[in-house]
Each structure stands twice: as structure tokens, then as C-alpha cells.
PQR file of N, CA, C, O and H, with PARSE charges and radii, in Angstrom:
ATOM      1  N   UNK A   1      -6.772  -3.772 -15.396 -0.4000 1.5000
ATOM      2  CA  UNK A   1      -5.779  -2.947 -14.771 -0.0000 2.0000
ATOM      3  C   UNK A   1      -4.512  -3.788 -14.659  0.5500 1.7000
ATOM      4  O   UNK A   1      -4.631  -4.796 -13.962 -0.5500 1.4000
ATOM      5  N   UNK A   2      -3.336  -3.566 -15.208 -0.4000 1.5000
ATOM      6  CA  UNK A   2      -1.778  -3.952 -15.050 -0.0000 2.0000
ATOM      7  C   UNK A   2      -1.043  -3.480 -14.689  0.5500 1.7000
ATOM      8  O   UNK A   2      -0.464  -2.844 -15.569 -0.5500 1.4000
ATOM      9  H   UNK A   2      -3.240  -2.747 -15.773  0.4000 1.0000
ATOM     10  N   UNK A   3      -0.524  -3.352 -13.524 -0.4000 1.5000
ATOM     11  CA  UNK A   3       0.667  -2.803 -12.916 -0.0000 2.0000
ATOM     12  C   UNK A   3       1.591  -3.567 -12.511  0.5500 1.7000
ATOM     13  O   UNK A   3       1.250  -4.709 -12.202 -0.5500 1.4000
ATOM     14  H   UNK A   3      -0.994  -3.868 -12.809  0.4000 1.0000
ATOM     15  N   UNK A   4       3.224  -3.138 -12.369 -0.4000 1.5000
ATOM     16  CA  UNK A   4       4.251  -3.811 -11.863 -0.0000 2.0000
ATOM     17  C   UNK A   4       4.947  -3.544 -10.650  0.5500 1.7000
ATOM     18  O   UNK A   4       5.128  -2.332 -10.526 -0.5500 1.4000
ATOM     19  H   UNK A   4       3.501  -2.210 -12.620  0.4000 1.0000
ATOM     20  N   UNK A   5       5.369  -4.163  -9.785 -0.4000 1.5000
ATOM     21  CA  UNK A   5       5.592  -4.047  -8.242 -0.0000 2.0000
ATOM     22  C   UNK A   5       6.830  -2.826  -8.785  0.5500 1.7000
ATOM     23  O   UNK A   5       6.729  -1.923  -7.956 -0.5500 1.4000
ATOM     24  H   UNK A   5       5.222  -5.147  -9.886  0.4000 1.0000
ATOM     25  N   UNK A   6       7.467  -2.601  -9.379 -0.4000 1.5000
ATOM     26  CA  UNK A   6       8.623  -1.540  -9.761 -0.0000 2.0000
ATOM     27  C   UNK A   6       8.413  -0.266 -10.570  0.5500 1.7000
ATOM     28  O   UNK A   6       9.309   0.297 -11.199 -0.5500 1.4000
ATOM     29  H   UNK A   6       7.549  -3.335 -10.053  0.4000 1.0000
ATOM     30  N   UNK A   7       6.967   0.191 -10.484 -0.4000 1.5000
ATOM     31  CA  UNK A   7       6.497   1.322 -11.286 -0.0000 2.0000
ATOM     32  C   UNK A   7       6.907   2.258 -10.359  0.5500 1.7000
ATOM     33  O   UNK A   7       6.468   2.248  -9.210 -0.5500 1.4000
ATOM     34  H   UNK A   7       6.239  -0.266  -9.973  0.4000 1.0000
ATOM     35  N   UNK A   8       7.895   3.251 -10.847 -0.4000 1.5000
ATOM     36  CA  UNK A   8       8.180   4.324  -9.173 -0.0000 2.0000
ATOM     37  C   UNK A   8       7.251   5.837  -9.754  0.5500 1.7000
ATOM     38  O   UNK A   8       7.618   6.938  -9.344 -0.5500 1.4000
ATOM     39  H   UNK A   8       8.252   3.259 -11.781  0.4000 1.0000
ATOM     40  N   UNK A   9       6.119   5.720 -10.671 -0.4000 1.5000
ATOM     41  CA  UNK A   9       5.314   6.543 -10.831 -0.0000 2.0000
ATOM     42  C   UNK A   9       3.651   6.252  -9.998  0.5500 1.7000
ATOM     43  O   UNK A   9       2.985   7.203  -9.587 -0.5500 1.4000
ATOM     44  H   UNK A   9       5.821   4.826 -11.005  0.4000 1.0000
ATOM     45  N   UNK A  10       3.272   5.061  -9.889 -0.4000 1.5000
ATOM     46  CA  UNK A  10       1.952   4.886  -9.707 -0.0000 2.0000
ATOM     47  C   UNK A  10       2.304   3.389  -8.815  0.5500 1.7000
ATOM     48  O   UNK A  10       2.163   2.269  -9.305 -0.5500 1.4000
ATOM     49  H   UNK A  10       3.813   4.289 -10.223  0.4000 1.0000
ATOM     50  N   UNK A  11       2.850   3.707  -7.228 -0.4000 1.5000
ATOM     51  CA  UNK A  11       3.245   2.839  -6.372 -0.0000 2.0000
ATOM     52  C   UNK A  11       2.164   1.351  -6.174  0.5500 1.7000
ATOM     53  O   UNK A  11       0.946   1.514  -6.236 -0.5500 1.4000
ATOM     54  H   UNK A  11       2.964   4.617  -6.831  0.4000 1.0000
ATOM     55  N   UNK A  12       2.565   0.395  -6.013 -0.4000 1.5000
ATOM     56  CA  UNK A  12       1.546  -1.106  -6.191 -0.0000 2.0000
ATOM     57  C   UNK A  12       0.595  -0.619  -4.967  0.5500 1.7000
ATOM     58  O   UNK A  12      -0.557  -1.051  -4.936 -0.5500 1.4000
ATOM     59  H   UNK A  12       3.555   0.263  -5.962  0.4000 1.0000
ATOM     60  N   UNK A  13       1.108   0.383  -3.832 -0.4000 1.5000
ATOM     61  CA  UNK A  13       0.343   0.110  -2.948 -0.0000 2.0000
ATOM     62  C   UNK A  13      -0.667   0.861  -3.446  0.5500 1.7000
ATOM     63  O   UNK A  13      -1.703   0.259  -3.162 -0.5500 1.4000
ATOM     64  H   UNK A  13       2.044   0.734  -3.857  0.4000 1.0000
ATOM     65  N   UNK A  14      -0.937   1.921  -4.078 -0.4000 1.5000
ATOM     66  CA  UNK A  14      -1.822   2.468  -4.109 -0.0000 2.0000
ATOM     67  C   UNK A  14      -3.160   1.854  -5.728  0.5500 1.7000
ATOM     68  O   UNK A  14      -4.170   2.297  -6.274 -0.5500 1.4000
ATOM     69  H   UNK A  14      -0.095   2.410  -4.309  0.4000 1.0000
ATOM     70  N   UNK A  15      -2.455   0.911  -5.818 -0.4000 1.5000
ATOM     71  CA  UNK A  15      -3.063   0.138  -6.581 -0.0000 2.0000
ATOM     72  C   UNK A  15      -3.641  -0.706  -6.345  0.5500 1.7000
ATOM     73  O   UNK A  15      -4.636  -0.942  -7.029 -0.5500 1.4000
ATOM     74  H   UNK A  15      -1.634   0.551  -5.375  0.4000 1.0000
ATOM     75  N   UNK A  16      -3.272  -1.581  -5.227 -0.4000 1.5000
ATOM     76  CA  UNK A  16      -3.841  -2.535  -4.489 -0.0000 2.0000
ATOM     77  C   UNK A  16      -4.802  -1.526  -3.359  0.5500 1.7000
ATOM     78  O   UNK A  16      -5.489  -2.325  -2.722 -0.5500 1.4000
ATOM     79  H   UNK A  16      -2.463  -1.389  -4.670  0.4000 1.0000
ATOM     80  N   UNK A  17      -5.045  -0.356  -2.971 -0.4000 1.5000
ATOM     81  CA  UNK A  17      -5.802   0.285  -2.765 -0.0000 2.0000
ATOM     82  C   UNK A  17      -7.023   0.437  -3.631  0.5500 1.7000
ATOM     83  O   UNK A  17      -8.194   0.224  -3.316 -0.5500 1.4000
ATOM     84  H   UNK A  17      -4.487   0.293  -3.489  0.4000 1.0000
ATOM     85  N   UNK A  18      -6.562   0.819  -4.711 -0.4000 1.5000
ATOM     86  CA  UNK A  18      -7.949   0.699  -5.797 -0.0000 2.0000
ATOM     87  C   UNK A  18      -8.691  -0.589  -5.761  0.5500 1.7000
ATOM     88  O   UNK A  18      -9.920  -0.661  -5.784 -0.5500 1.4000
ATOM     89  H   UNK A  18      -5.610   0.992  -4.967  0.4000 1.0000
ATOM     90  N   UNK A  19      -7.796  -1.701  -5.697 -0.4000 1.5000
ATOM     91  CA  UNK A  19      -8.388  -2.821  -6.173 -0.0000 2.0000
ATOM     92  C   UNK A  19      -9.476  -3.480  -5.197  0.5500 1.7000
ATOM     93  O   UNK A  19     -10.319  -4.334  -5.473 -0.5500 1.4000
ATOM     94  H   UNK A  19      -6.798  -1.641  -5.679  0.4000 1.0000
ATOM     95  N   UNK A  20      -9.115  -2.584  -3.489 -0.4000 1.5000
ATOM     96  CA  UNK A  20      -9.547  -2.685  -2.700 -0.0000 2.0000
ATOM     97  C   UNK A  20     -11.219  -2.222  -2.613  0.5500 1.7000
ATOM     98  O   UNK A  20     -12.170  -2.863  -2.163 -0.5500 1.4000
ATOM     99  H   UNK A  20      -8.430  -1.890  -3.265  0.4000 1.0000
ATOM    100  N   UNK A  21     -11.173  -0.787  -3.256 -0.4000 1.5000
ATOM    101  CA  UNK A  21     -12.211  -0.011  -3.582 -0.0000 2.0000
ATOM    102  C   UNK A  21     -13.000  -0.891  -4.393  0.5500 1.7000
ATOM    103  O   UNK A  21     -14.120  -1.365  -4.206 -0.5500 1.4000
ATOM    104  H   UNK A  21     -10.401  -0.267  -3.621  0.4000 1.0000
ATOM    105  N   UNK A  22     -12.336  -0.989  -5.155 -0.4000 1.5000
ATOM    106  CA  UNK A  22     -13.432  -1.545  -6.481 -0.0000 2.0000
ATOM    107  C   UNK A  22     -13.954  -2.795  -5.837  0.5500 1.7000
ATOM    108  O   UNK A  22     -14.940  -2.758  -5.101 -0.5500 1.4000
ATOM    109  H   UNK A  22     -11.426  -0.604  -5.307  0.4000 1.0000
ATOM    110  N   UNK A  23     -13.410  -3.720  -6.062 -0.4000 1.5000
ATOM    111  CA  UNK A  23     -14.038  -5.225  -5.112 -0.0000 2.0000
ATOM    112  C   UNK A  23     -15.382  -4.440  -3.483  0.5500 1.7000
ATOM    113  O   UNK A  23     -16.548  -4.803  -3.328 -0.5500 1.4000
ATOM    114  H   UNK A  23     -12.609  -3.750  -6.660  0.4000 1.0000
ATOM    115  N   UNK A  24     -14.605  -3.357  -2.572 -0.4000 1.5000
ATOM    116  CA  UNK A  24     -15.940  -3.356  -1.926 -0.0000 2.0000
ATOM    117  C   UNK A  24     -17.081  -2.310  -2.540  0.5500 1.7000
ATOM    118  O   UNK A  24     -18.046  -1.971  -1.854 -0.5500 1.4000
ATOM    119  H   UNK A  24     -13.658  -3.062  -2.698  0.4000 1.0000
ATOM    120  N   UNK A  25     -16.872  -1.817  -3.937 -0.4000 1.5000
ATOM    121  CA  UNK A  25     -17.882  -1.333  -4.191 -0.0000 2.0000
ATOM    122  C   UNK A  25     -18.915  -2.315  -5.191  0.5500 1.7000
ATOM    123  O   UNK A  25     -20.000  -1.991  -5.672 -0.5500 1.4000
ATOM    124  H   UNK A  25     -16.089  -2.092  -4.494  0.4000 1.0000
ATOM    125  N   UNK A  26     -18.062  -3.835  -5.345 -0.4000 1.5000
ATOM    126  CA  UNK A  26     -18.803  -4.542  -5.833 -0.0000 2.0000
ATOM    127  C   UNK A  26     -18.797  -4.371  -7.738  0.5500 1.7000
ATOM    128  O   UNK A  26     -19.607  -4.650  -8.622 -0.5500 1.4000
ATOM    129  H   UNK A  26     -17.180  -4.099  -4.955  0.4000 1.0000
ATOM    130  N   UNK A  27     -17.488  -3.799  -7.704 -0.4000 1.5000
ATOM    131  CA  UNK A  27     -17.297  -3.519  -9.400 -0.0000 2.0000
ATOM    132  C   UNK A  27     -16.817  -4.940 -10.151  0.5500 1.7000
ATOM    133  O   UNK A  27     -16.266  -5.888  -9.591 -0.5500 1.4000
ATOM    134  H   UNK A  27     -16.830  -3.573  -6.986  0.4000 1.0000
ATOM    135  N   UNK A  28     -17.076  -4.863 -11.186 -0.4000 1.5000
ATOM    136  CA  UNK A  28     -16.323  -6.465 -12.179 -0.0000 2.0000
ATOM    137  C   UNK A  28     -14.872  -5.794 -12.693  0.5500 1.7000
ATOM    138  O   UNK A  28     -14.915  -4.739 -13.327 -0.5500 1.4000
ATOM    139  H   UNK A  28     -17.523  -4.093 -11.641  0.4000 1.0000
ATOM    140  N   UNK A  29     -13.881  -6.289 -12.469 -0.4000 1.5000
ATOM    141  CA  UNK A  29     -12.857  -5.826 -13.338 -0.0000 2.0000
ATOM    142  C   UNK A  29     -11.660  -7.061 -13.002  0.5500 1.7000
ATOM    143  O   UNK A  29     -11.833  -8.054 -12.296 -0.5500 1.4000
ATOM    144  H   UNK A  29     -13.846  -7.146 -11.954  0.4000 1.0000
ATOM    145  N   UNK A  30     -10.898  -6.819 -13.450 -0.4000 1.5000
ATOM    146  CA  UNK A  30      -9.772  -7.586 -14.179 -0.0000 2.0000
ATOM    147  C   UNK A  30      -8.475  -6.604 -13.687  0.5500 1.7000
ATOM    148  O   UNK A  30      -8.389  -5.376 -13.704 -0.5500 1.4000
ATOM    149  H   UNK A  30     -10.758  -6.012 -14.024  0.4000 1.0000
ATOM    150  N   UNK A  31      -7.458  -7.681 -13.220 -0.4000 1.5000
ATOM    151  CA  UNK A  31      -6.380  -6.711 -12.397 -0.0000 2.0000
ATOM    152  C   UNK A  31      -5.247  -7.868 -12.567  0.5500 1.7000
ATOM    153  O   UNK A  31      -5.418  -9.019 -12.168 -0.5500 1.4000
ATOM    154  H   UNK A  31      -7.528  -8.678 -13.206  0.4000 1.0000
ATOM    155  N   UNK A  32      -3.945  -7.360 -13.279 -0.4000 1.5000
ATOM    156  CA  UNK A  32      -2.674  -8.446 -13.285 -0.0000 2.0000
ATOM    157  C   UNK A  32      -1.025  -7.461 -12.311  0.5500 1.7000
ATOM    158  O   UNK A  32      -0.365  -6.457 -12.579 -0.5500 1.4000
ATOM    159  H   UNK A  32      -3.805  -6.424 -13.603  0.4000 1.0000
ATOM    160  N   UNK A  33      -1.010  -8.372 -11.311 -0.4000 1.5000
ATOM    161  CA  UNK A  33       0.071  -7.241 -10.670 -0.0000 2.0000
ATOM    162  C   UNK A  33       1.560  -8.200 -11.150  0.5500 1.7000
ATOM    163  O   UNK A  33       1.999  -9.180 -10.550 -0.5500 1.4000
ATOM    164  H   UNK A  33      -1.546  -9.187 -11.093  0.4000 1.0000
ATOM    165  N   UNK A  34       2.049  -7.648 -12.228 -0.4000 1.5000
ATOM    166  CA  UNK A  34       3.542  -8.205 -12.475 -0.0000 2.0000
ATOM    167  C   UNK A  34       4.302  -7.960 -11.614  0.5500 1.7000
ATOM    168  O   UNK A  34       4.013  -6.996 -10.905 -0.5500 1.4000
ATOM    169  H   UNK A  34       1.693  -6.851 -12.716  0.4000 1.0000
ATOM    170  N   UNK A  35       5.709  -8.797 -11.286 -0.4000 1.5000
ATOM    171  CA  UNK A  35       6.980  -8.520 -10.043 -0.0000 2.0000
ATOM    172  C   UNK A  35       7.819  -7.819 -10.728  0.5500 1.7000
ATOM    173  O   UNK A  35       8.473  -8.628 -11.387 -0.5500 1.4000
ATOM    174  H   UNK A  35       5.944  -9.581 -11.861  0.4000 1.0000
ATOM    175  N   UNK A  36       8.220  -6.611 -10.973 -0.4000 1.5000
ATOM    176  CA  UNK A  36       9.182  -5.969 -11.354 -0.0000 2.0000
ATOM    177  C   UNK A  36       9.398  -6.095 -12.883  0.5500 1.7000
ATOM    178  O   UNK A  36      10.512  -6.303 -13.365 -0.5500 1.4000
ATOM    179  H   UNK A  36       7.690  -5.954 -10.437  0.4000 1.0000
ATOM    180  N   UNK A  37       8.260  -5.956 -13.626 -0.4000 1.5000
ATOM    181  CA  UNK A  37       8.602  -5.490 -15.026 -0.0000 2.0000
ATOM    182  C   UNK A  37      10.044  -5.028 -15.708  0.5500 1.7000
ATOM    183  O   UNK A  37      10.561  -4.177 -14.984 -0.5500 1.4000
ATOM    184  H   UNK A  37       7.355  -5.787 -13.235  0.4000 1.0000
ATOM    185  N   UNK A  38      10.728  -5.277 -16.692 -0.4000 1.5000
ATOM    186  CA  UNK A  38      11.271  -4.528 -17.547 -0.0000 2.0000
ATOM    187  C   UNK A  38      10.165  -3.152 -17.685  0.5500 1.7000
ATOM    188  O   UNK A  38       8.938  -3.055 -17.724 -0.5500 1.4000
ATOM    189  H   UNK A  38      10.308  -5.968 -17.281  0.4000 1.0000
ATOM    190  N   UNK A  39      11.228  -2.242 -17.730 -0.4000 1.5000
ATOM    191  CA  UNK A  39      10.903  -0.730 -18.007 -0.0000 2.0000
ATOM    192  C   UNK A  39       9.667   0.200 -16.753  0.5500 1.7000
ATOM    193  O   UNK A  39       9.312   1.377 -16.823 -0.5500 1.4000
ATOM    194  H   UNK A  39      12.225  -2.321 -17.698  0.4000 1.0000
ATOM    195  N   UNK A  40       9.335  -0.666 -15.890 -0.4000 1.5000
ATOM    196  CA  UNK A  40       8.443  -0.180 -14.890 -0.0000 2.0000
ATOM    197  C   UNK A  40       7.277   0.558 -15.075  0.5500 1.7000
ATOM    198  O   UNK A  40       6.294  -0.044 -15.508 -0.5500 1.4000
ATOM    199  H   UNK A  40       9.623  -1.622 -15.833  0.4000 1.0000
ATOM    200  N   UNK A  41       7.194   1.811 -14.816 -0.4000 1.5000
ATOM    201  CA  UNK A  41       6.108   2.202 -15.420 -0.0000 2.0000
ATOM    202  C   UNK A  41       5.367   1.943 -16.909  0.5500 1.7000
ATOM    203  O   UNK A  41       4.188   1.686 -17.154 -0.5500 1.4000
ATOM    204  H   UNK A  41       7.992   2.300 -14.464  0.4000 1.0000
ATOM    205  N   UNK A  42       6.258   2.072 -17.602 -0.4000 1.5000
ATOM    206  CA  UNK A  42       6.132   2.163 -19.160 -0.0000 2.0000
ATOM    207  C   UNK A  42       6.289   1.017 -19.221  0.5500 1.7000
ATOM    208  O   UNK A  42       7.041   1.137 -20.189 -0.5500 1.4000
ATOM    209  H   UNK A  42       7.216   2.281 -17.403  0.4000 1.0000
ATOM    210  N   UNK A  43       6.255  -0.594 -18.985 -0.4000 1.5000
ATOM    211  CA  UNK A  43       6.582  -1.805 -19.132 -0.0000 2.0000
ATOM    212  C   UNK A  43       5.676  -2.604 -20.600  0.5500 1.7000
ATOM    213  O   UNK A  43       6.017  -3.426 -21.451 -0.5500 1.4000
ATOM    214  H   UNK A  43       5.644  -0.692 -18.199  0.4000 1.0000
ATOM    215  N   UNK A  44       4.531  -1.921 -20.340 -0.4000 1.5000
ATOM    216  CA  UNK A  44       3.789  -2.647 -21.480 -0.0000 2.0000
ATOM    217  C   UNK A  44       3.816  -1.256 -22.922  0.5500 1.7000
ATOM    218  O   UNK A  44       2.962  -1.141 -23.801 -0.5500 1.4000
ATOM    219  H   UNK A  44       4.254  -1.254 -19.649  0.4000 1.0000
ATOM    220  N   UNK A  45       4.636  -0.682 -22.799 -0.4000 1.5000
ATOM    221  CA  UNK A  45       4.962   0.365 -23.979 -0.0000 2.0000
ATOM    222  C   UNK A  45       6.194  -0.177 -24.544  0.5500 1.7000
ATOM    223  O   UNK A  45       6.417   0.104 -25.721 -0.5500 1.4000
ATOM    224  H   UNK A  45       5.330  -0.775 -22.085  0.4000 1.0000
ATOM    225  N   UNK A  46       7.065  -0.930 -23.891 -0.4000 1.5000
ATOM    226  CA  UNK A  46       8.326  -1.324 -24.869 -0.0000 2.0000
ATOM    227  C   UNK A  46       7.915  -2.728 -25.525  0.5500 1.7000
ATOM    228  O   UNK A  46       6.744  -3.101 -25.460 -0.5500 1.4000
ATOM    229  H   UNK A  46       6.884  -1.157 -22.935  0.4000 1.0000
ATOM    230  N   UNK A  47       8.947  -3.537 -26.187 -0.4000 1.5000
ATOM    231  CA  UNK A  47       9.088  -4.272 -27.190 -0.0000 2.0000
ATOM    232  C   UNK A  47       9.380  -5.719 -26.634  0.5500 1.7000
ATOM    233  O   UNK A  47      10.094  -6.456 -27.314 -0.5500 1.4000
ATOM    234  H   UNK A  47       9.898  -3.235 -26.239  0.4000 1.0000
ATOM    235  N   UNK A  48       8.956  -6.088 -25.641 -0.4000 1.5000
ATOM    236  CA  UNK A  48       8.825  -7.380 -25.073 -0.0000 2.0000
ATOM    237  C   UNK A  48       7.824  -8.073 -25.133  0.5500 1.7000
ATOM    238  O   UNK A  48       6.887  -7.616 -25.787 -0.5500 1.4000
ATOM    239  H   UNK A  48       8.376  -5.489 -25.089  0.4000 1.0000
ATOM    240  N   UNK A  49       7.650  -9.545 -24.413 -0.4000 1.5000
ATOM    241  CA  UNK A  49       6.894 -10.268 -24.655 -0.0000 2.0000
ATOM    242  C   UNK A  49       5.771 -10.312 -24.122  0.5500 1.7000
ATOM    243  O   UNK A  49       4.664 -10.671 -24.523 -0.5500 1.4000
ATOM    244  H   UNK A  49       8.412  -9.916 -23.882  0.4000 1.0000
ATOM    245  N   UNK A  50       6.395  -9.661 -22.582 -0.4000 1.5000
ATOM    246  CA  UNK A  50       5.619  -9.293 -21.318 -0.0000 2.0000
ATOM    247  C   UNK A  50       4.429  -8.087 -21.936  0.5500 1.7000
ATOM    248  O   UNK A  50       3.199  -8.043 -21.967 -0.5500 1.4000
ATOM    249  H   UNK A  50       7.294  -9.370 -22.257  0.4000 1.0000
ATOM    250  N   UNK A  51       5.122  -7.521 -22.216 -0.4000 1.5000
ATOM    251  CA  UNK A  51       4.090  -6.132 -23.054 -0.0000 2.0000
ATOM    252  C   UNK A  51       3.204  -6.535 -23.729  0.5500 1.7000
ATOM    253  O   UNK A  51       2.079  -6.198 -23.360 -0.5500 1.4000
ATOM    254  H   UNK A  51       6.121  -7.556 -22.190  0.4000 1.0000
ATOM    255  N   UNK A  52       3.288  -7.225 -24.718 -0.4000 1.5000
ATOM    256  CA  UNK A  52       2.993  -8.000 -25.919 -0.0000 2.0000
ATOM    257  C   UNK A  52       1.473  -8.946 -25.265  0.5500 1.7000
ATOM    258  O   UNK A  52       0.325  -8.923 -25.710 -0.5500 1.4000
ATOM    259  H   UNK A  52       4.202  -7.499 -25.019  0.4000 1.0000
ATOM    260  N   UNK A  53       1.836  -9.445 -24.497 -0.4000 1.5000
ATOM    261  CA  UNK A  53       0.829 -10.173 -23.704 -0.0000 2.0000
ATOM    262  C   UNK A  53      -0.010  -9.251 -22.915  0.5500 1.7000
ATOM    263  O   UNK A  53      -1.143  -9.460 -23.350 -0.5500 1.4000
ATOM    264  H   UNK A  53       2.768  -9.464 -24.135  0.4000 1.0000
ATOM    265  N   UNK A  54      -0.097  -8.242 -21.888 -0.4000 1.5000
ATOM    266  CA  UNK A  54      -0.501  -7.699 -21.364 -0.0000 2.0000
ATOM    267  C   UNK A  54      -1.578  -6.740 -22.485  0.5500 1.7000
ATOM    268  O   UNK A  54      -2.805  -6.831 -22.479 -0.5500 1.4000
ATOM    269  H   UNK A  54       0.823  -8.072 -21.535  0.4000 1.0000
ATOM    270  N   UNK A  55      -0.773  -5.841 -23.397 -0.4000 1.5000
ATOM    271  CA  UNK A  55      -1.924  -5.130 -24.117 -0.0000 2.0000
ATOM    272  C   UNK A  55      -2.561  -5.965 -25.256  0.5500 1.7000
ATOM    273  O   UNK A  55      -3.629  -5.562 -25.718 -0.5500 1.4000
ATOM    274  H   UNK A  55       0.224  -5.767 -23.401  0.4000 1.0000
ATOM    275  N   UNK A  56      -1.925  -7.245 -25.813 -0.4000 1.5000
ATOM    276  CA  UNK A  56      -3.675  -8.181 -25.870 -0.0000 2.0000
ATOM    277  C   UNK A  56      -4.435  -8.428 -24.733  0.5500 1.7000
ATOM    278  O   UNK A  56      -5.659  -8.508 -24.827 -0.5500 1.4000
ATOM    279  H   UNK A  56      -1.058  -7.573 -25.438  0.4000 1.0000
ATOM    280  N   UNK A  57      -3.735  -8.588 -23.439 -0.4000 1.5000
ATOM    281  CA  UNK A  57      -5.518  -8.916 -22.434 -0.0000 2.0000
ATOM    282  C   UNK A  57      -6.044  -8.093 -22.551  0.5500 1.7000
ATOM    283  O   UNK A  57      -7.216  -8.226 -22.905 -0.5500 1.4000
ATOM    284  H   UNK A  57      -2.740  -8.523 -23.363  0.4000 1.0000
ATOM    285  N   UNK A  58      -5.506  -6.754 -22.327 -0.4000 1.5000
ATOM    286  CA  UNK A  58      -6.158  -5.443 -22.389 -0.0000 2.0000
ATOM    287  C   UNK A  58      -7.367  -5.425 -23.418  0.5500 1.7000
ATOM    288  O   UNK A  58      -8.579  -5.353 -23.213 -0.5500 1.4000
ATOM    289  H   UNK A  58      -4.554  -6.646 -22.039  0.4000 1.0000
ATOM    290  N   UNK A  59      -6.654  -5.512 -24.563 -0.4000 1.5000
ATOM    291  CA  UNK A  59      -7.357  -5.545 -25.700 -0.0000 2.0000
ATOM    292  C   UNK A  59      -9.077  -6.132 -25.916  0.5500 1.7000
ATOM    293  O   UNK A  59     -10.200  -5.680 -26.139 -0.5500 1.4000
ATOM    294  H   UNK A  59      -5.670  -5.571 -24.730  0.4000 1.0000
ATOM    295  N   UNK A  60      -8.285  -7.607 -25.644 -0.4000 1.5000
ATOM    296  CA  UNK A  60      -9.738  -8.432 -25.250 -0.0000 2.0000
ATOM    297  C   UNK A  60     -10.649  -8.109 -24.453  0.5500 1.7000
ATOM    298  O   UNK A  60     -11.822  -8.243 -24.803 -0.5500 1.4000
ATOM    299  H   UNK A  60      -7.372  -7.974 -25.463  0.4000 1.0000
ATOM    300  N   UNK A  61     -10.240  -7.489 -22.901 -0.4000 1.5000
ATOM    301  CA  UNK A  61     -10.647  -7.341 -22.486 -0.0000 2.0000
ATOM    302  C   UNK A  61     -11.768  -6.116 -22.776  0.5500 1.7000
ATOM    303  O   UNK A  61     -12.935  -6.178 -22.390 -0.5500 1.4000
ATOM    304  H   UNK A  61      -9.288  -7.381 -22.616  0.4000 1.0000
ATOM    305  N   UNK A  62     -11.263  -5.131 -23.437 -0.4000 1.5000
ATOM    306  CA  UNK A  62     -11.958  -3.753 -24.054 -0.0000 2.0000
ATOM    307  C   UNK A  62     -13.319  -4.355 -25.102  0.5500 1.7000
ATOM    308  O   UNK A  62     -14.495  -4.034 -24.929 -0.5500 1.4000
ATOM    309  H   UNK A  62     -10.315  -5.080 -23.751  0.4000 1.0000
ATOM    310  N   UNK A  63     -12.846  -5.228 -26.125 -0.4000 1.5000
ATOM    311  CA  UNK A  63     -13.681  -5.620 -27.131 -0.0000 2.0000
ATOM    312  C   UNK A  63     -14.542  -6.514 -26.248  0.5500 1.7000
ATOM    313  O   UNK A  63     -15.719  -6.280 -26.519 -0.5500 1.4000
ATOM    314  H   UNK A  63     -11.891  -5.489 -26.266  0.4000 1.0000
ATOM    315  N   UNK A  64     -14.411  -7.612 -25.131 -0.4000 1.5000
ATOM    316  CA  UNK A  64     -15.497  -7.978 -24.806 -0.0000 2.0000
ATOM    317  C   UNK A  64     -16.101  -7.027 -24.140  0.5500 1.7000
ATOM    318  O   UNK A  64     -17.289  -7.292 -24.323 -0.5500 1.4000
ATOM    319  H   UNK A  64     -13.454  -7.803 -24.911  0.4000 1.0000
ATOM    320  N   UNK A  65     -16.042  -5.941 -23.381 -0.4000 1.5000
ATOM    321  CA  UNK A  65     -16.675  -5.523 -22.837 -0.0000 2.0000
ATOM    322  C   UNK A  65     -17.472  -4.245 -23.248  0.5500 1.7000
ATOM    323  O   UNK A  65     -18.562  -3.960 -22.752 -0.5500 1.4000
ATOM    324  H   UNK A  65     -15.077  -5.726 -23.232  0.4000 1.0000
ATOM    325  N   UNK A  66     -16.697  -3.339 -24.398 -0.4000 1.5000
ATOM    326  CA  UNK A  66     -17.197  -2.586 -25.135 -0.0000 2.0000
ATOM    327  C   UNK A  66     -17.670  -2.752 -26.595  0.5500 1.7000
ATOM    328  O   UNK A  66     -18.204  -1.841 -27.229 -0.5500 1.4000
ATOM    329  H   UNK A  66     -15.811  -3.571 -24.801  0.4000 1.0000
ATOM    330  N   UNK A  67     -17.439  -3.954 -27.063 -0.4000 1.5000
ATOM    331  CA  UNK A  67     -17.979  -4.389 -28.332 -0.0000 2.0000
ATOM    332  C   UNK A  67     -17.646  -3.938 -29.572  0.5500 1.7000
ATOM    333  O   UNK A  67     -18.196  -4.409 -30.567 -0.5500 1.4000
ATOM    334  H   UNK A  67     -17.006  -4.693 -26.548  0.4000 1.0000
TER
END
């Protein structure tokens, strides 16, 4: 899960809510909270480096876990 403190679609707090959930339901996951992305919501959809990095963890993260 990647979100940026400046997404004004899907607020950090309610993300750090999830993250809350998940940890007390005892789930495994992977969570990167960036400070104010370029492009905010859409941050890892444009042509930066930041992006660039984020949907390879993603990536990896998918292939290790779904194979």
C-alpha cells in the first residue's frame, strides 16, 4: 500500500486507519506513506522517479507474493 500525505482523494488519515486494521487483525502487508508527492493522488501514474520506484516495489511485491 502507497500513499502520499497530499492525496486530497483518499486522505492519509484514513489510511493510517487501515493500516491500523490490518496490523490488529494480524495481516502481513507492506505500507510506504510518502510527504507530499508530485501529482498526489495519481503520484505513482506520472513520469518521475518517485513513481518509478514505488510501482517496482509494488511490482515485487505482487510477484513475490502471487508468483
Amino acid at each position: 500500500m502507497h500513499t502520499t500525505t497530499n492525496d486530497q482523494d483518499v486522505n492519509v488519515v484514513e489510511v493510517e486507519q487501515l493500516i491500523t486494521a490490518l496490523k490488529a487483525a494480524g495481516k502481513k502487508f507492506e505500507y510506504k506513506i510518502y510527504q507530499d508527492a508530485p501529482g498526489g493522488h495519481s503520484f505513482n501514474r506520472i513520469d518521475t522517479t518517485l513513481a518509478q520506484d514505488s510501482c517496482r516495489e509494488i511490482y515485487q511485491f505482487l510477484e513475490k507474493h502471487l508468483k
